[in-house]
C-alpha positions as CSV (number, residue, x, y, z in Angstrom):
1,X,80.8,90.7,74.4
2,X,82.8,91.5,71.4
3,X,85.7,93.7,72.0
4,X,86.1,96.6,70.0
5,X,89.2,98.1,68.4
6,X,89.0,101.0,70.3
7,X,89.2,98.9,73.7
8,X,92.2,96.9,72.1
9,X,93.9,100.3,71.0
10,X,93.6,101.6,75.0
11,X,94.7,98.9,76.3
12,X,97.7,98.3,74.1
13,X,98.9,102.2,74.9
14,X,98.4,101.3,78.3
15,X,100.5,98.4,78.1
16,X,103.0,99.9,76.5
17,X,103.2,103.2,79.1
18,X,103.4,100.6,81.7
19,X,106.6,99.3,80.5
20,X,107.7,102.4,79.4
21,X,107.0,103.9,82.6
22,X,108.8,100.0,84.7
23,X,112.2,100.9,82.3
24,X,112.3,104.1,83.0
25,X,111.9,104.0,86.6
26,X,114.0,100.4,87.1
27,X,116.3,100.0,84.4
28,X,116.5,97.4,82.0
29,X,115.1,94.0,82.2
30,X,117.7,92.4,82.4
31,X,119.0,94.5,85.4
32,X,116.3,94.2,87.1
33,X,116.2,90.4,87.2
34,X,119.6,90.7,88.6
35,X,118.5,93.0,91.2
36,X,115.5,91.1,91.8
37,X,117.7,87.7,92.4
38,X,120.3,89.5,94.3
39,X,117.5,91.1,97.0
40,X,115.7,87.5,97.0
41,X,119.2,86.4,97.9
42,X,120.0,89.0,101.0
43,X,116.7,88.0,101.8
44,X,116.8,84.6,102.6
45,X,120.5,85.2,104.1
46,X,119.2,87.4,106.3
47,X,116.3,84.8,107.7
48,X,118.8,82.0,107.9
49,X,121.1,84.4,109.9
50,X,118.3,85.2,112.1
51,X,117.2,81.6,112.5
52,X,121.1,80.5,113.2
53,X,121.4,83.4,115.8
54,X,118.0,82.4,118.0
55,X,118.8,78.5,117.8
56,X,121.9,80.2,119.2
57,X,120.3,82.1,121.9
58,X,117.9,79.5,122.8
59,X,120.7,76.8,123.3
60,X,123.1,79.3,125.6
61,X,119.9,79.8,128.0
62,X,118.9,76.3,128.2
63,X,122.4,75.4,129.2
64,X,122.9,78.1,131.3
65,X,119.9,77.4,133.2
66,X,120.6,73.9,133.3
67,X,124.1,74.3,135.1
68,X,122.7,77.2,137.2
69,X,120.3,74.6,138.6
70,X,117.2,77.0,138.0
71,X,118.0,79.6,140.0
């Protein structure tokens, strides 16, 4: 089905106060790509943090139960 000029008009306005409506709200684009990397960033910090701190955890109470003798 053809598309009319019409449709083409609406969505292009809509496109635009979409972006219009992101800049406004978040800044500029290229602030928010450096926002965006710098969360991704904390992110995976914050997992490998987590992951370091139960391999941590896990290794204290396997020793300690070994050299408690399991009781």
């Amino acid at each position: 089905m053809p598309r009319t000029t019409d449709d083409v008009k609406v969505e292009s306005a809509t496109a635009h106060h979409n972006r219009l409506r992101q800049a406004f709200l978040l800044g500029r684009m290229e602030q928010r790509r450096d926002i965006n990397n710098g969360v991704n960033s904390v992110i995976v910090s914050v997992v490998l943090a987590a992951l370091a701190c139960a391999g941590c955890v896990g290794y204290s109470f396997i020793t300690h139960v070994l050299t408690s003798g399991g009781q």
